[in-house]
N, C-alpha and C positions, 0 to 999 in steps of 0.2 A: 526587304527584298534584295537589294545590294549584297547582302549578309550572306543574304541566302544562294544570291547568284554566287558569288565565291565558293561556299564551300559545297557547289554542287559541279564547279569548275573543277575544281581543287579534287573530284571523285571520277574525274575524267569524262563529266557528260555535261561540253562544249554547245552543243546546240539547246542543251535544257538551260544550261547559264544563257543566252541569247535572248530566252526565252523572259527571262525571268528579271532579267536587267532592262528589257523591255517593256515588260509589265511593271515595271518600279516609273519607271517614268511617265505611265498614268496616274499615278496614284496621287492626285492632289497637287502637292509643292513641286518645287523643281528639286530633282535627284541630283545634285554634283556631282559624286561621288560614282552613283549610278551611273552615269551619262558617261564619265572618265573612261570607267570601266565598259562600257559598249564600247566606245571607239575603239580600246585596247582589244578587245574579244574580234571584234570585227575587224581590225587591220591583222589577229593572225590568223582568220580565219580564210584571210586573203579576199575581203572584203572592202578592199582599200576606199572604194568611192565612197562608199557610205559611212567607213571609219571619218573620214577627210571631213562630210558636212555634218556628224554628229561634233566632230572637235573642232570644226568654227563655231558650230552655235554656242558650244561651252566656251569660246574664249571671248567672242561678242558681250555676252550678257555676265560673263565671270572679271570681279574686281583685279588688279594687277594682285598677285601673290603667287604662292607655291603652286595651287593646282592650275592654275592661267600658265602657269610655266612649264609645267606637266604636259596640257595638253598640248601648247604649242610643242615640246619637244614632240609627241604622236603625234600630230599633224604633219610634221616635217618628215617622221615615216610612212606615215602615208602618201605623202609625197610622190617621197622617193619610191616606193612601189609602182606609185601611178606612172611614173616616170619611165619605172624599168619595164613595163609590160605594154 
């Protein structure tokens, strides 16, 4: 689904990726990957609040490494959004 959510991003239809990245994070396991990628779709969706509590959950329950740093860095954009509106 992640997969899929990209390259249906990547075709310029933004709210079927939303859709679909959403739908991945039903699906049984927890999505990393997935979840990264919501936060990112939804902070430029200009969706900042929801960006924000989708990338604490993933930094909560995510081990220190690359993608814990990832999302902290979008979190800190989204932030800053929040901030600026």
């Amino acid at each position: 689904m992640n997969d899929l959510a990209l390259h249906v991003a990547g075709a310029g239809e933004a709210d079927e990726a939303l859709e679909r990245l959403r739908e991945a994070l039903t699906i049984g396991r927890f999505q990393k990957d997935a979840t990264e990628n919501l936060g990112v779709f939804l902070l430029r969706k200009g969706e900042a609040e929801e960006a924000a509590a989708v990338l604490r959950r993933l930094i909560e329950t995510e081990e220190p490494g690359e993608l814990r740093w990832r999302a902290r860095y979008h979190l800190r954009r989204a932030l800053r959004a929040l901030n600026a509106s």
